[in-house]
C-alpha positions in Angstrom: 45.2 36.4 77.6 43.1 33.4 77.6 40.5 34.2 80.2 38.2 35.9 77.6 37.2 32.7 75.3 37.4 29.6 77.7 34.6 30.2 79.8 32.6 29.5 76.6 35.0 26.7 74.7 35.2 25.2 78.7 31.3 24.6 78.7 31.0 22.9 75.7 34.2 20.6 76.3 33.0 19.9 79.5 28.9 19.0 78.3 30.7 16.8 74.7 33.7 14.9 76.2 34.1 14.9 80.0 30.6 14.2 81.4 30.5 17.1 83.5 34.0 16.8 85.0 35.9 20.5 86.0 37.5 21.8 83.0 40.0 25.1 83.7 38.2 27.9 82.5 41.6 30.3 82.6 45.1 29.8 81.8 46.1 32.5 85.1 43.5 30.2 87.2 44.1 27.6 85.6 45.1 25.8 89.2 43.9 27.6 92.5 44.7 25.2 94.9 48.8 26.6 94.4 50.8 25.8 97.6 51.6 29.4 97.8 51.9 32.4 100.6 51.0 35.2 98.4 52.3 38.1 100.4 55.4 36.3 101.0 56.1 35.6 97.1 55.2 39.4 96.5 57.8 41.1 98.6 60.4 38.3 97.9 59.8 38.9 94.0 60.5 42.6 94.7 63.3 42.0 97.4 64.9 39.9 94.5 64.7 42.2 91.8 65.8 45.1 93.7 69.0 42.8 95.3 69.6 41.7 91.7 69.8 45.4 90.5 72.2 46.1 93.1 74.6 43.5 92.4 74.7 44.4 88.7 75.6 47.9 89.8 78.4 46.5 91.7 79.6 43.9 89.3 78.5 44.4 86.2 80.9 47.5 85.0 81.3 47.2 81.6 79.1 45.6 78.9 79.1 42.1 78.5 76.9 41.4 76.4 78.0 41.4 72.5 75.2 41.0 70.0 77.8 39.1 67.5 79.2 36.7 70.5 78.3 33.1 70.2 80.1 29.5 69.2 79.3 28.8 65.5 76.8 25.7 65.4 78.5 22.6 63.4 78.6 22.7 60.0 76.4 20.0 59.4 73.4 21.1 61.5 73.5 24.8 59.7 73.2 23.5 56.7 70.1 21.3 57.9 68.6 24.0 60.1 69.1 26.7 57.0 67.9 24.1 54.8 65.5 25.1 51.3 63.6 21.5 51.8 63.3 22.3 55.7 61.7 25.8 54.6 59.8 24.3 52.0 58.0 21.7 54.4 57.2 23.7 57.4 55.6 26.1 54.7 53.5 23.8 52.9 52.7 21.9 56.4 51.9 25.2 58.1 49.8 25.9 54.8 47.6 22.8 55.2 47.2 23.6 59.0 45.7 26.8 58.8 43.1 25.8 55.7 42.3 22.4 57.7 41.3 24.9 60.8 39.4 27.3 58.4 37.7 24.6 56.9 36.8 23.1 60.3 35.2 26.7 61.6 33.1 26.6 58.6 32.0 23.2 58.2 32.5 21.1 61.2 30.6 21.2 64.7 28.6 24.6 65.8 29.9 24.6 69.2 32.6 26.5 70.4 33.5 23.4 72.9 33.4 20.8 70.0 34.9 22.8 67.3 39.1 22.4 66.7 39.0 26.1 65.4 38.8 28.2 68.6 40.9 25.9 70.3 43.5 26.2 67.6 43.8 29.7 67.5 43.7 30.9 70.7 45.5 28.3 72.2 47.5 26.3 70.6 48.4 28.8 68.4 48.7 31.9 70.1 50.4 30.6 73.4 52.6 27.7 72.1 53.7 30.6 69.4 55.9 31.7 72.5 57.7 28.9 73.5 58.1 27.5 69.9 59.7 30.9 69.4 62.1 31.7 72.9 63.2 27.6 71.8 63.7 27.3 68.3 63.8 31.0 66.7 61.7 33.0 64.6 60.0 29.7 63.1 56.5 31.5 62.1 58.4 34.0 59.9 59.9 31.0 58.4 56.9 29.0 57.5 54.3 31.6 58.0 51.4 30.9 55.8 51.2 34.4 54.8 54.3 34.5 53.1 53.6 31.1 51.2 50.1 32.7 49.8 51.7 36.5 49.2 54.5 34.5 46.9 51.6 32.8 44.8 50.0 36.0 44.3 52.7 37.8 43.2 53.5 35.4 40.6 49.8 35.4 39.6 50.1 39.0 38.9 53.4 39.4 37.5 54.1 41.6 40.4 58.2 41.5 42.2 58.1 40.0 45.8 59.3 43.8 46.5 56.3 44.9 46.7 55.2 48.0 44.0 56.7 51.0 46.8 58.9 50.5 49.6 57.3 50.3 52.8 57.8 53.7 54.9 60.2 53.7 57.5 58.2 55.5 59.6 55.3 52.4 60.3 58.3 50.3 62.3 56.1 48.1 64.1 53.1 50.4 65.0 51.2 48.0 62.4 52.1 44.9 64.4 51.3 46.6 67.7 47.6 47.6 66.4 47.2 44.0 65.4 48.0 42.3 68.7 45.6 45.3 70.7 43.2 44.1 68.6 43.5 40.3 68.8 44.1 40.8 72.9 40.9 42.5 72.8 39.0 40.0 70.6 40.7 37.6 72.9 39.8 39.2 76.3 37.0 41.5 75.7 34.6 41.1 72.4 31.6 38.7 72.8 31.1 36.0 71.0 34.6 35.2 70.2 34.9 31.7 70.6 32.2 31.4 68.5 33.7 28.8 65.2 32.2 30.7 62.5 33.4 33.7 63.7 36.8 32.5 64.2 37.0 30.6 61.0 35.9 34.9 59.6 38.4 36.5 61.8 41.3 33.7 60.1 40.1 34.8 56.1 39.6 38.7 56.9 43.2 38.5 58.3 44.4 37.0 55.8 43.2 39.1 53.1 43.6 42.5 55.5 47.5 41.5 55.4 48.2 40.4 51.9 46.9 43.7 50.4 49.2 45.8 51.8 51.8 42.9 51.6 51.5 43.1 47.6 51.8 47.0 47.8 54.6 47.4 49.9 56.4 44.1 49.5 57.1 41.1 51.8 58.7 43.4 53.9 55.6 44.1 54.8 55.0 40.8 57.4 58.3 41.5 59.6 56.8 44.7 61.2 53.3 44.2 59.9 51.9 41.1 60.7 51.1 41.1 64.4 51.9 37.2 64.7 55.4 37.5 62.9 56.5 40.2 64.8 55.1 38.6 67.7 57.1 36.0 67.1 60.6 37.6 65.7 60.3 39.4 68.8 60.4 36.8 71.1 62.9 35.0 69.0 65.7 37.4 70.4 65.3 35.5 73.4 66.5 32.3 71.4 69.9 30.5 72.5 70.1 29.9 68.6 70.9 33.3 67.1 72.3 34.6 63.8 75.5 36.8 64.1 75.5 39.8 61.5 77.8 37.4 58.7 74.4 35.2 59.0 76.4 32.2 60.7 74.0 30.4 63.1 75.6 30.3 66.3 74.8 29.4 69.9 74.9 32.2 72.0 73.5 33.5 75.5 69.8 34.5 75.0 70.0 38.0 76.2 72.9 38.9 73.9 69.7 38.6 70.5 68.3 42.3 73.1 71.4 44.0 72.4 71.1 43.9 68.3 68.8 46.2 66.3 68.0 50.0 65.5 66.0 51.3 67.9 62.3 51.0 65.7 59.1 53.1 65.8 56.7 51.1 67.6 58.7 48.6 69.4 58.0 49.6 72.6 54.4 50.2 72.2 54.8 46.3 71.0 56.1 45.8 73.9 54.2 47.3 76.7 50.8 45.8 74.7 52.3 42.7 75.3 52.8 43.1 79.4 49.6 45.1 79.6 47.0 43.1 78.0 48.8 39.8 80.2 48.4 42.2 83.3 44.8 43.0 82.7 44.2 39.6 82.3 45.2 38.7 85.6 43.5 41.7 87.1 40.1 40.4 85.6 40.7 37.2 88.0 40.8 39.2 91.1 38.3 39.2 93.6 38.1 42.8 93.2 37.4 43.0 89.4 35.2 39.5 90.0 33.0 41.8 92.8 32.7 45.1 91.2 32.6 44.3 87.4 29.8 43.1 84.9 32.9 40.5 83.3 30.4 40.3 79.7 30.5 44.2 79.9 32.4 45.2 76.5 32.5 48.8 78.0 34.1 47.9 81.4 36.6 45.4 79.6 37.9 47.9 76.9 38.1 50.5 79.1 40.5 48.5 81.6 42.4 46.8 78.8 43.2 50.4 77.8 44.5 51.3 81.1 46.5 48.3 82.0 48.5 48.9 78.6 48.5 52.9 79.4 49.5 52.4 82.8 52.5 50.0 82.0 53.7 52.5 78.9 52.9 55.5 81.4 55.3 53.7 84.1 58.1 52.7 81.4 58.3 56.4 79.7 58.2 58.3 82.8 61.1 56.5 83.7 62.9 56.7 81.3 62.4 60.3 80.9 63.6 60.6 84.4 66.8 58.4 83.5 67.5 60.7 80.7 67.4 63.8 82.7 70.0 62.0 85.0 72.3 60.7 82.3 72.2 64.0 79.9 70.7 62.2 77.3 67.8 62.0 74.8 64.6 61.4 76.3 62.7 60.9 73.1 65.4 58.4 71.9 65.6 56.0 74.9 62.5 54.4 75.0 63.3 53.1 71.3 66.4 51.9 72.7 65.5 50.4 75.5 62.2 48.7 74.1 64.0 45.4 73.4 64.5 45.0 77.5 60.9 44.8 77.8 60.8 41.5 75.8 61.9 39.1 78.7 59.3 40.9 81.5 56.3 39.8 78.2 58.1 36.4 78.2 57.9 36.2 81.5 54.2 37.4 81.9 53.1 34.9 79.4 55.0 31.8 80.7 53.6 32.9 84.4 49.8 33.3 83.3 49.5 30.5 80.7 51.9 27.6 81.7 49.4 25.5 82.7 46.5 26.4 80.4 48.7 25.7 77.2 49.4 22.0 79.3 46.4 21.5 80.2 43.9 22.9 78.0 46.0 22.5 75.2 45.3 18.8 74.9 41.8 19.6 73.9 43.1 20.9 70.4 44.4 17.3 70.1 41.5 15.4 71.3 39.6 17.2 68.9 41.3 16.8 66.4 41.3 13.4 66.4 37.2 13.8 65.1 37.3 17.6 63.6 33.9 17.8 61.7 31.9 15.5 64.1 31.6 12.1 62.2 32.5 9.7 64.9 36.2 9.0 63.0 39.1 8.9 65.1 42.3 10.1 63.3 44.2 10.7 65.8 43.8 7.6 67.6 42.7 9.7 70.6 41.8 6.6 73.7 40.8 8.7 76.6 38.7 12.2 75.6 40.2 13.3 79.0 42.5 16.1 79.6 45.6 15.0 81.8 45.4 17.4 84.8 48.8 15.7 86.4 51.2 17.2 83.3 51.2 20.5 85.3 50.2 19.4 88.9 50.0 22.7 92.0 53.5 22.8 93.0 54.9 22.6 89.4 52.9 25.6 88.5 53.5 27.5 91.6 56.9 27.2 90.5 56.4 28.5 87.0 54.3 31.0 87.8 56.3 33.1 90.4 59.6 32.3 88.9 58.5 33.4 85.4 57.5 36.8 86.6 60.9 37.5 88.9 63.5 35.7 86.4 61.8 37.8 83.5 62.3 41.1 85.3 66.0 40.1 86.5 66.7 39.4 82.8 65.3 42.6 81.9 67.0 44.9 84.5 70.2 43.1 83.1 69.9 43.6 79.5 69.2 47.2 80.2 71.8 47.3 82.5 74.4 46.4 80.4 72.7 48.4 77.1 72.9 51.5 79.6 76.9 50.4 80.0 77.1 51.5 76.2 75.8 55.0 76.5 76.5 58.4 78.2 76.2 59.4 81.4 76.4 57.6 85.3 74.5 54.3 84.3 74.0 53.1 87.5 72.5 56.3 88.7 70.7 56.4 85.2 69.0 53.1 86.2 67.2 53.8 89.5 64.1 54.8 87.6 64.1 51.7 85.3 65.0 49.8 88.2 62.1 50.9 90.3 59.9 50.2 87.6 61.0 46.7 87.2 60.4 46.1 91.2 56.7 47.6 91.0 55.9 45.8 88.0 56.8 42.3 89.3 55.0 43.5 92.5 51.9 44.1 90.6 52.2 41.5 88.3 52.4 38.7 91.4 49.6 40.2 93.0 47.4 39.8 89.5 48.8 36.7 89.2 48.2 35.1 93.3 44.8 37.4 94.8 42.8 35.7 92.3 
């Protein structure tokens, strides 16, 4: 989802601190000299996923995986990981991050490729939000700077925490899933976006667009509305460090954090946003899109946006609608239930497309940081002004790239496997559809990813 700005921020790098040298202008192209056969990691993706279905259906007869399950962490390390001083820190640090980038947009260089801001946000932020999250939990709820400003005004109003009405049940996550279409599209599609005044614009308006409704309804208000947080808390349930239902941290297998959790309006709409707007992204990098589409035409770029996130949700419901029909159950309550599988296909996506951008291009945040508003200082110590193109070499990224996409569907096919084990009805026979899905989508996804 990174192919929208960097053409832009990669032009101005390039001119300011690299005399000219190539600077990857995608995260999905971000290497395209891959040691790859593409149609022979197509149909082995597929082959895998469809093998992999059939030996759950074989071996996998009951469920297995428990959403309380886990070994307690030591003492000792709960108390430091739950800690008020830890919170407390990684608030007030994430605090001064986000005002230092706001106040860099505004008042430090005009270009987009020698201004921290864009950089920040789009990558840094946005794509290292994913691993930060799949590795150490839902951190940005923790130290979200949201929350830290929404606390501040409450007490300067005399207003509870609570918020003035409870927040309506019905919203789920439908808020959060509006956000992150519109920051995919910003991100992918709207012109101008790189631009550091506009980015440093975007930051405030968000800001103040999610602490009204936060001092209404509460701070209840961030876990479902706040795109990034639930962003985040989403991908959290991937994390080998989970909380069991008695709040005891424990260490657990990451797919077991799936199983948790009412089934919540909006989740899969999340979700399929989440694969979709990564999908379209690497359709954009195709030699068919490249051949046949204006790439600066808004029109064109909403429109296909639109239907790589309709056609993944089209693909998921009809599936499960057929699944339903073959099971006897529901088929307005299992796409709800199942939205949580979806999670480790969107981890996947993301991992596959921006591996090597968040590597590679990510070091630009730090080199410039090391001189944020142009001065000639060098706080950071930064030597070189050079981005590091070995951290994430062709054959590493091959690697991450098509394993990403075929491990993330294997993990989903199994979670829904085994949440399938919990309900009525044949679930191996319920799971064809589902299955069938998974194997297009990693079919489709590999050929976005390798025809580029």
């Amino acid at each position: 989802m990174t192919g929208g700005i960097t053409g832009g921020l990669a032009g101005g790098f390039t001119g300011g601190f690299t005399g000219g040298a190539h600077v990857l202008a995608h995260g999905l192209g971000g290497r395209t000299d891959l040691p790859l056969d593409a149609v022979a990691a197509i149909a082995g993706g597929g082959i895998a996923v469809a093998a992999s279905f059939a030996a759950l259906t074989a071996a996998w007869k009951r469920p297995r995986l428990h959403p309380d399950a886990g070994r307690p962490l030591p003492a000792a390390l709960a108390r430091a990981l739950d800690s008020p001083a830890l919170t407390l820190a990684g608030r007030l640090l994430a605090l001064a991050a986000a005002a230092f980038v706001v106040a860099v947009a505004f008042a430090g260089p005009r270009s987009d490729g020698a201004n921290l801001a864009p950089w920040a946000l789009f990558v840094t932020f946005w794509v290292g939000l994913v691993p930060a999250s799949v590795l150490l939990g839902p951190v940005w709820r923790r130290v979200n700077p949201l929350r830290t400003l929404h606390a501040a005004l409450c007490r300067a109003t005399r207003t509870p925490p609570d918020g003035r009405r409870p927040l309506p049940a019905c919203l789920g996550y439908w808020p959060a899933a509006a956000w992150l279409t519109g920051f995919v599209w910003l991100e992918l599609v709207a012109p101008h976006r790189s631009d550091p005044r506009l980015v440093g614009t975007l930051i405030l308006a968000y800001a103040a667009a999610n602490l009204a409704p936060a001092w209404w309804f509460g701070r209840d208000w961030f876990t479902r509305g706040d795109g990034f947080e639930a962003y985040s808390s989403l991908l959290a349930r991937l994390c080998p460090i989970g909380r069991r239902g008695d709040g005891t941290l424990v260490l657990r297998t990451p797919l077991t954090g799936l199983m948790g959790g009412a089934a919540e309006p909006g989740l899969t709409a999340t979700a399929c946003v989440l694969i979709g707007s990564t999908g379209f992204d690497g359709i954009t990098r195709t030699t068919y899109w490249r051949d046949n589409v204006d790439p600066s035409s808004v029109p064109a770029g909403t429109l296909g946006l639109a239907a790589a996130i309709a056609a993944v949700t089209a693909g998921y419901a009809a599936a499960l609608r057929l699944s339903a029909r073959l099971t006897g159950q529901d088929p307005a309550a299992l796409p709800a239930r199942f939205a949580a599988t979806l999670l480790p296909i969107a981890l996947g996506y993301t991992l596959a497309h921006y591996f090597s951008f968040l590597v590679l291009e990510g070091q630009t945040t730090f080199i410039l940081a090391s001189d944020p508003f142009g001065t000639g200082a060098n706080l950071l110590g930064s030597t070189g002004n050079r981005i590091d193109y070995d951290l994430a070499g062709p054959t590493l990224t091959a690697q991450v790239q098509v394993n990403a996409i075929v491990l993330g569907h294997i993990a989903g096919t199994i979670a829904a496997h085994d949440l399938a084990l919990r309900g009525p009805g044949p679930a191996p026979r319920g799971q064809l559809p589902v299955a069938a899905v998974m194997v297009a989508l990693t079919c489709a996804g590999l050929f976005a990813l390798l025809s580029g």
